[in-house]
C-alpha positions as MATLAB code, in Angstrom:
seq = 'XXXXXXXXXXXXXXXXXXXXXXXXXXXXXXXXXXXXXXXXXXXXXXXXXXXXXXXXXXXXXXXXXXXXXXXXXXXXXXXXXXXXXXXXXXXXXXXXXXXXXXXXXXXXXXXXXXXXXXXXXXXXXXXXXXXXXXXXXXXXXXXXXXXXXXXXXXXXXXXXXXXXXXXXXXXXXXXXXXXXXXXXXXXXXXXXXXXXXXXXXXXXXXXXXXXXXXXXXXXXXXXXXXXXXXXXXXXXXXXXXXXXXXXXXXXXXXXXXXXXXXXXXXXXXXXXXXXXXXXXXXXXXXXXXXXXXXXXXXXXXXXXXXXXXXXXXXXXXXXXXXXXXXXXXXXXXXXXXXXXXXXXXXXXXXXXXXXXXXXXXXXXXXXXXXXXXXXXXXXXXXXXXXXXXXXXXXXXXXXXXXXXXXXXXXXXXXXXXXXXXXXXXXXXXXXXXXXXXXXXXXXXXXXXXXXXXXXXXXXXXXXXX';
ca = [
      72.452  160.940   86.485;
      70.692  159.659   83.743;
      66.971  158.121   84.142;
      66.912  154.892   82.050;
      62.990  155.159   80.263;
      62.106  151.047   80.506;
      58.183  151.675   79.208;
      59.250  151.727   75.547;
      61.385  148.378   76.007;
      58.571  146.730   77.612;
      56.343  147.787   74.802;
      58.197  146.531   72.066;
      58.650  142.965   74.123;
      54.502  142.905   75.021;
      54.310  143.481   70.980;
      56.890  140.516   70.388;
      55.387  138.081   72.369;
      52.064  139.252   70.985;
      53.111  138.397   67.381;
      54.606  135.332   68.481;
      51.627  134.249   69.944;
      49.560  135.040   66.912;
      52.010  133.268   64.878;
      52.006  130.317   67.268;
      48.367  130.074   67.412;
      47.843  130.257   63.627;
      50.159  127.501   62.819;
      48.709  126.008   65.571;
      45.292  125.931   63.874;
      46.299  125.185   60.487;
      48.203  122.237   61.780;
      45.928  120.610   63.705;
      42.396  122.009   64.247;
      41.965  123.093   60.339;
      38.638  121.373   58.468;
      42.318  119.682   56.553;
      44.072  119.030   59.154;
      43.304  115.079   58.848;
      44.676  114.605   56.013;
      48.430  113.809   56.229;
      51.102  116.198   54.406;
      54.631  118.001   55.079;
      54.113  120.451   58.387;
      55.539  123.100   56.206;
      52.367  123.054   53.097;
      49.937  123.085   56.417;
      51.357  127.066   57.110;
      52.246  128.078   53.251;
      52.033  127.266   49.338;
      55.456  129.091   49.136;
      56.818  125.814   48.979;
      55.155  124.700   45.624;
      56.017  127.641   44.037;
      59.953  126.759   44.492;
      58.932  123.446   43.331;
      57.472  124.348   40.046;
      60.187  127.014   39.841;
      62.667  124.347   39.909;
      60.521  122.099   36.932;
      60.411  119.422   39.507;
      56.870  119.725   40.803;
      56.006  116.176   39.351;
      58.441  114.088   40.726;
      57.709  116.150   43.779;
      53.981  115.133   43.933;
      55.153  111.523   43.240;
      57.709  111.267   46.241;
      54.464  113.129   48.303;
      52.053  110.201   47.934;
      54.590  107.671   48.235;
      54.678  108.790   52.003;
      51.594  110.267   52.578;
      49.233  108.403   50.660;
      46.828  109.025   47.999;
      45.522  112.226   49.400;
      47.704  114.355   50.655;
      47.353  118.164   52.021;
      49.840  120.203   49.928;
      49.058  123.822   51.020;
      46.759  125.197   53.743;
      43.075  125.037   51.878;
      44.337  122.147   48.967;
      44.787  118.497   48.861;
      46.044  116.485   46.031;
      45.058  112.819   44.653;
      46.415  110.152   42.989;
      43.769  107.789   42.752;
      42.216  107.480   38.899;
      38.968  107.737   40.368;
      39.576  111.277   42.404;
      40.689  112.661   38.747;
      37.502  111.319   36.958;
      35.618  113.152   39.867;
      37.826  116.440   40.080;
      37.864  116.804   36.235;
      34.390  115.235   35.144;
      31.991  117.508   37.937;
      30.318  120.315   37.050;
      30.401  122.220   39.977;
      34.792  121.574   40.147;
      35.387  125.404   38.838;
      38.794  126.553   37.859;
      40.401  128.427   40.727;
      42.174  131.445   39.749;
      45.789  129.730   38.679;
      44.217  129.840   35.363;
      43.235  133.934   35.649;
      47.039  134.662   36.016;
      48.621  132.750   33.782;
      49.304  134.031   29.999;
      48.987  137.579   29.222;
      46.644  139.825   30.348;
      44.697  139.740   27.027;
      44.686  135.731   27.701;
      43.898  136.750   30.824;
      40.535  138.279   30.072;
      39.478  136.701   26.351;
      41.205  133.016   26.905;
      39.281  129.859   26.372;
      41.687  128.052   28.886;
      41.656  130.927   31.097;
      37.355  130.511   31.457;
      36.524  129.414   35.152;
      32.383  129.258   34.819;
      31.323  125.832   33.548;
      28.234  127.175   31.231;
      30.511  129.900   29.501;
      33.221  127.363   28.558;
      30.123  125.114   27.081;
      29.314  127.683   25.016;
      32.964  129.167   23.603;
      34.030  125.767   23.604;
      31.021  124.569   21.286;
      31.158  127.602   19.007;
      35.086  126.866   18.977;
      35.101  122.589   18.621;
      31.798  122.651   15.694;
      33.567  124.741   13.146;
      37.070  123.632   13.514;
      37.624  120.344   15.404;
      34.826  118.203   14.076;
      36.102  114.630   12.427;
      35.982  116.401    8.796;
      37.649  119.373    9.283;
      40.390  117.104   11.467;
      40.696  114.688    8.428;
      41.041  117.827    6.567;
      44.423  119.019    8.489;
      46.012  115.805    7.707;
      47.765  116.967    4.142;
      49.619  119.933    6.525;
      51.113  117.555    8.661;
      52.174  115.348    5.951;
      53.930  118.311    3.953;
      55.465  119.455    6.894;
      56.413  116.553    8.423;
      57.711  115.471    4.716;
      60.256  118.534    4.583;
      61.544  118.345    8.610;
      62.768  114.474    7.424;
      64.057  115.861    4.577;
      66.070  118.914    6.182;
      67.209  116.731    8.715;
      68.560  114.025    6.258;
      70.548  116.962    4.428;
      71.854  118.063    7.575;
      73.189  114.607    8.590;
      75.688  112.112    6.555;
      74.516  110.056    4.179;
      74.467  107.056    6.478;
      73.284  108.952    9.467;
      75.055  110.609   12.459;
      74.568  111.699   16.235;
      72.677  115.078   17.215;
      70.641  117.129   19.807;
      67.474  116.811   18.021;
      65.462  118.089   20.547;
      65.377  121.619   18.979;
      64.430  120.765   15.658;
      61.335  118.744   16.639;
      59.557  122.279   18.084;
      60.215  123.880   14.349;
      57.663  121.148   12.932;
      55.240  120.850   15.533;
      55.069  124.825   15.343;
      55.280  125.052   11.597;
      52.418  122.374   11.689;
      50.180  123.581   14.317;
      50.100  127.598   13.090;
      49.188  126.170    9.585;
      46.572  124.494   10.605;
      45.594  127.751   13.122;
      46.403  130.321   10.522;
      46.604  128.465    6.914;
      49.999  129.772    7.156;
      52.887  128.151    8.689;
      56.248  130.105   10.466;
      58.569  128.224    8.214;
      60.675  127.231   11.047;
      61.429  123.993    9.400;
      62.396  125.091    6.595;
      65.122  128.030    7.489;
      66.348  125.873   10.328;
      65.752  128.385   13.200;
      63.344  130.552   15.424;
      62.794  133.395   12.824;
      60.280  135.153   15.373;
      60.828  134.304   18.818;
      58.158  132.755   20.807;
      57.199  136.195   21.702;
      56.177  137.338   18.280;
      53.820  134.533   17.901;
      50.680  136.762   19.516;
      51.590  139.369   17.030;
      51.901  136.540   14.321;
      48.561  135.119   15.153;
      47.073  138.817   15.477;
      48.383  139.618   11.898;
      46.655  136.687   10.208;
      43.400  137.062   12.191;
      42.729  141.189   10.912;
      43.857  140.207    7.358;
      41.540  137.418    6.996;
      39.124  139.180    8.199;
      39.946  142.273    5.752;
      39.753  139.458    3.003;
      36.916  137.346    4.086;
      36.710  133.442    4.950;
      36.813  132.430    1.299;
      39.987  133.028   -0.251;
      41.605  131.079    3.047;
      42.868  127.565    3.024;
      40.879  125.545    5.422;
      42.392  126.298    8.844;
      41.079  126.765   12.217;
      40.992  130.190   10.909;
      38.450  130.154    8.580;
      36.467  127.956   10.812;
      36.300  131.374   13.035;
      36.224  133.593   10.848;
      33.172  132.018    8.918;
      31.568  132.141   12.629;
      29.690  135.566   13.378;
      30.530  137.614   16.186;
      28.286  136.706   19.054;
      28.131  140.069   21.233;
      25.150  137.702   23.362;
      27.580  135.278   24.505;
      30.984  137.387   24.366;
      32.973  135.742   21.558;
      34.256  138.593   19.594;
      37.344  139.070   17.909;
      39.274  139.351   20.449;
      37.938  136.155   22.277;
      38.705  134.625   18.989;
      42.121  135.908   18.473;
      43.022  134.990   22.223;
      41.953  131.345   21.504;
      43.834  130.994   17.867;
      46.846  131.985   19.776;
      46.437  129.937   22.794;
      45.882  126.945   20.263;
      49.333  127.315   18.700;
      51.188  127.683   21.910;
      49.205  125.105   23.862;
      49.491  122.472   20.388;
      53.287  123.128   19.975;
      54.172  122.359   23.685;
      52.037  119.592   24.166;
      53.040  117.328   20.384;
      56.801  118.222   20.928;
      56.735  117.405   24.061;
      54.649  113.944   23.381;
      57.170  113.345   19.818;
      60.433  113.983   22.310;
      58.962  111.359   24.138;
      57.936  108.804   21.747;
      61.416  109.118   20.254;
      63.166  108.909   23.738;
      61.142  105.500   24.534;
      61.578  104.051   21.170;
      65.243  104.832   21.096;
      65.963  103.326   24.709;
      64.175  100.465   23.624;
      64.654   99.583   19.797;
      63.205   96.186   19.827;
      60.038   97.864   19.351;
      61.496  100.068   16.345;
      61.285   96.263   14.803;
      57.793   95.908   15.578;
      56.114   99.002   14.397;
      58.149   98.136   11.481;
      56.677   94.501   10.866;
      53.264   95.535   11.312;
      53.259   98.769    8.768;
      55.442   96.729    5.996;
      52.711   94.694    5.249;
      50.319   97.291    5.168;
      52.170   99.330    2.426;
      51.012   97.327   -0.267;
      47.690   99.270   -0.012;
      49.491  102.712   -0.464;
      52.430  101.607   -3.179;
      53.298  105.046   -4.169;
      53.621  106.027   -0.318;
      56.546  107.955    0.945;
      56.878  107.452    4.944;
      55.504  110.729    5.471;
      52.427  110.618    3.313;
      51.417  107.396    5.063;
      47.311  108.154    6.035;
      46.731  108.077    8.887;
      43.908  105.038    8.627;
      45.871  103.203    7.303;
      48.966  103.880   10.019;
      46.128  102.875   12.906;
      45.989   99.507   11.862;
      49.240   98.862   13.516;
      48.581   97.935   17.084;
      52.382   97.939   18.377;
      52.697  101.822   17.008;
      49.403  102.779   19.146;
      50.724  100.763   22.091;
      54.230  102.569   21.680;
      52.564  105.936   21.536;
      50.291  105.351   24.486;
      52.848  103.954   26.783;
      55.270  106.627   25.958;
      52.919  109.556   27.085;
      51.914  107.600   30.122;
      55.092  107.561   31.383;
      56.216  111.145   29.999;
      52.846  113.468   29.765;
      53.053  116.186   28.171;
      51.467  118.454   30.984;
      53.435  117.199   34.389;
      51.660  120.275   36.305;
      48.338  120.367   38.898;
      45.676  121.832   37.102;
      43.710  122.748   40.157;
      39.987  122.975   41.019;
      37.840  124.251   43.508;
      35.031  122.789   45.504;
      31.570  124.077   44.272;
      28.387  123.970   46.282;
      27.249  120.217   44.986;
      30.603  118.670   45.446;
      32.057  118.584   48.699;
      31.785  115.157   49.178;
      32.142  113.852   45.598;
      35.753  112.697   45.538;
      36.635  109.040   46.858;
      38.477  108.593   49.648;
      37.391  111.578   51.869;
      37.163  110.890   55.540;
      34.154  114.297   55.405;
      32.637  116.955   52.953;
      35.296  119.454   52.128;
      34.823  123.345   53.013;
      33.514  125.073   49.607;
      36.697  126.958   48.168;
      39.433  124.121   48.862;
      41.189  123.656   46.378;
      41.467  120.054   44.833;
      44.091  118.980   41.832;
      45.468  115.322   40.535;
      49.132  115.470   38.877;
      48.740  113.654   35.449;
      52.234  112.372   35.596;
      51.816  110.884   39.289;
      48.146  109.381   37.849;
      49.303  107.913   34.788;
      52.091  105.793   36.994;
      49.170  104.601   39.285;
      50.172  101.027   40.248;
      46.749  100.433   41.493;
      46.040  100.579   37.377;
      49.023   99.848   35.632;
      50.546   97.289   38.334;
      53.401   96.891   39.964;
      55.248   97.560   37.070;
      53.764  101.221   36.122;
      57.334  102.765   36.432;
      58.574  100.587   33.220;
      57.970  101.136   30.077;
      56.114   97.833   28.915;
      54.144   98.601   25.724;
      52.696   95.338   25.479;
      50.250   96.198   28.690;
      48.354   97.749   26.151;
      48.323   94.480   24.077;
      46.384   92.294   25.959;
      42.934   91.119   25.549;
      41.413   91.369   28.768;
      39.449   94.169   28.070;
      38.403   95.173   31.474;
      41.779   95.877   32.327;
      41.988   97.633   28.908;
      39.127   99.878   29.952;
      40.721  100.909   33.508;
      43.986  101.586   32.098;
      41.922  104.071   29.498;
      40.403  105.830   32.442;
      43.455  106.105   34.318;
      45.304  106.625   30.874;
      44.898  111.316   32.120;
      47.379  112.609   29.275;
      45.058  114.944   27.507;
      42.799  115.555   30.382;
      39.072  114.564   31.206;
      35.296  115.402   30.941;
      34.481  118.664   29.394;
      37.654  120.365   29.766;
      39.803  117.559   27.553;
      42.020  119.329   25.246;
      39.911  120.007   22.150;
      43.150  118.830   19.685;
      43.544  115.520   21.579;
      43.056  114.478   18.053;
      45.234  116.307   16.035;
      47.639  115.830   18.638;
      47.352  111.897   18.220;
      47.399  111.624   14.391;
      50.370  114.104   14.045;
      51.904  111.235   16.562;
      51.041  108.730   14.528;
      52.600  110.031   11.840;
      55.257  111.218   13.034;
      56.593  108.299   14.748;
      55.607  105.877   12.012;
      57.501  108.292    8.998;
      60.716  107.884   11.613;
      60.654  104.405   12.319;
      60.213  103.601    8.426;
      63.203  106.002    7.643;
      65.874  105.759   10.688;
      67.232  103.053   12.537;
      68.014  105.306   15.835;
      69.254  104.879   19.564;
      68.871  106.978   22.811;
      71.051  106.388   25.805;
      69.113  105.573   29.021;
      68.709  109.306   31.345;
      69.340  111.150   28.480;
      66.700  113.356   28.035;
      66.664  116.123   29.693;
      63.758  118.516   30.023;
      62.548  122.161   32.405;
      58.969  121.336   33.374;
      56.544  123.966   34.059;
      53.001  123.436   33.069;
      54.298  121.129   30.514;
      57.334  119.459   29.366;
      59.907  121.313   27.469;
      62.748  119.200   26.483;
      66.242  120.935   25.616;
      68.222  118.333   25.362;
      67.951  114.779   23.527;
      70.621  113.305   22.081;
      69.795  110.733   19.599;
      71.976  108.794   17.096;
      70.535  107.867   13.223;
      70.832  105.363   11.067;
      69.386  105.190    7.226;
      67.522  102.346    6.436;
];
């Protein structure tokens, strides 16, 4: 008869019920007796940050983080060591503190060159001071900005015309949502590199987004092969006419890493911001009518203009085309990711709202999509797009919509071409609205969102003026 051995049974059900009860009294913890566990948030981001990753997989983080605070409130825990905010004045304090470092999102994202060299990849306060200084003085000072201007008239100048030879002469109906990247990129890497892809002008991705590192590589070693002076002015020069700096760690390769991370970062973020200028305008073409009475009159200062050619300064004057870009990005940023922090020693209790000083490590982030549709800011109505808030003359409203206004970031780590970005707008919007009548159906826009917006599909129809 057979003896039946029960010990190894029992063992395996004592080492069950002692996983279980580790499992049980983790979740447990995390749920209720974590330095977090007041805040209010899904049980499921209390045990894992699995969750956000199918989220952002999915490009719908943003509307995610909205539904979140609609139920929770403005803070809400979103993963077992991380809150989120959507009150204006949690950002300012997030993104305008010192002692809010990067957390190491930003070490893993972009390639493993990026990784290591990358301005945007810097998590220490006092080294991106310095790159960022040695970057912004050369390059993105208010001359050598007024200085790009001429490259984003040319190449704005030949997208209209390319696109006008595409179309009828009276106009037509297309996806235009992949020829605005060509001119953005064709802009952008002329401005890095002195040399653009020519995108615009062959119609077509003749690298592949890929190629662009080796693109930017191949410009950077020949300038430096043939000095700073025989380049156009460019971003470019700007670096190369800046000396190595072994002290502080900005060599070539820091350099390189940066030029690159400026044409990638620039395209997204201005064809993302022109898709949604266009989108706005197009759903609502009573404001095509506006821009357009305000800049008529101020064409008899430039009588030889052509709509792309337009400067800038003189393009500013119109008050209905600032409102219409402002109003568009605020409700469709560009970035619609968390771009988290984490609590330095300094900090813990510096963000409104907290109940008690957070643990140093949590992690801390604002969505700029959910903060930019802040009704406590932009009133009840901060899901419509109403231009005219921008109009008005009370200006202490006009000063808390700027601060909750959280497109292009805050403090020290704003994006360094928020000004580029603004006049190629500016331009761009103004050369289409003098050229095009046009019309966008309601919804149609349609866009994958990672870290920033990246519409595929926008169907738009033209007509000549």
């Amino acid at each position: 008869m057979a003896v039946t051995d029960f010990s190894t049974d029992i063992g395996v059900v004592q080492l069950l019920v002692i996983v279980l009860a580790a499992l049980s009294a983790r979740a447990f913890y995390l749920r209720y007796l974590h330095p977090l566990s007041r805040y209010p948030g899904p049980f499921l981001a209390s045990q894992t940050d699995f969750w956000k990753l199918i989220a952002y997989a999915r490009g719908e983080q943003h509307t995610v983080d909205c539904r979140l605070h609609e139920v929770y409130g403005p803070i809400v825990r979103d993963g077992p060591n991380s809150l989120r905010f959507s009150d204006p004045e949690a950002f300012k304090a997030i993104y305008g503190f010192k002692n809010f470092e990067k957390t190491d999102y930003y070490v893993l994202a972009g390639t493993p060159e990026r990784r290591k060299f990358g301005l945007f990849q810097l998590r220490g306060e006092e080294q991106h001071r310095i790159r960022r200084k040695q970057i912004v003085f050369p390059s993105f000072s208010a001359k050598a900005i007024a200085s790009y201007e001429p490259v984003i008239s040319r190449n704005l100048g030949l997208w209209l015309e390319k696109l006008g030879d595409d179309l009828p002469s009276g106009g037509g109906n297309l996806n235009i949502a992949p020829r605005i990247r060509y001119m953005p990129m064709d802009t952008v890497t002329e401005i890095a590199h002195g040399n653009s892809m020519a995108f615009v002008a062959a119609n077509r991705d003749l690298h592949g987004v890929i190629a662009e590192k080796e693109f930017s590589r191949k410009a950077f070693y020949a300038a430096l092969g043939e000095g700073a002076k025989s380049l156009p002015h460019s971003v470019l020069k700007g670096f190369v006419e800046t000396p190595p700096d072994a002290a502080r760690a900005w060599g070539n390769e820091q350099k390189l890493e940066d030029l690159g991370s400026l044409v990638m970062g620039g395209t997204g973020s201005t064809t993302a911001g022109f898709c949604a200028c266009l989108y706005h305008l197009g759903t609502h073409p009573s404001w095509q009518q506006a821009i357009l009475s305000e800049i008529t009159p101020l064409l008899t200062s430039e009588p030889t203009y052509t709509p792309p050619s337009l400067p800038f300064s003189t393009l500013s004057k119109s008050a209905s085309l600032r409102a219409v870009i402002k109003e568009s990005l605020r409700m469709t940023p560009p970035f619609v990711s968390v771009f988290e922090r984490q609590v330095g020693k300094g900090v813990e209790a510096a963000i409104p709202g907290l109940v008690a000083p957070l643990p140093l490590g949590t992690r801390v982030g604002c969505n700029h999509y959910v903060i930019t549709r802040s009704k406590a800011v932009f009133g009840e109505d901060a899901d419509e797009f109403k231009p005219e808030r921008w109009l008005i003359e009370d200006d202490a409203k006009l000063r808390q919509m700027k601060d909750g206004w959280a497109v292009f970031g805050r403090g020290a780590r704003v994006c360094i071409a928020k000004d580029i970005a603004l006049m190629f707008l500016t331009k761009a919007v103004a050369a289409m609205v003098l050229k095009w009548e046009f019309e966008v159906k309601a919804g149609s826009m349609k866009s994958v969102n990672g870290i920033d917006m990246q519409v595929r599909e926008l169907p738009i129809s033209l007509r000549a003026r």
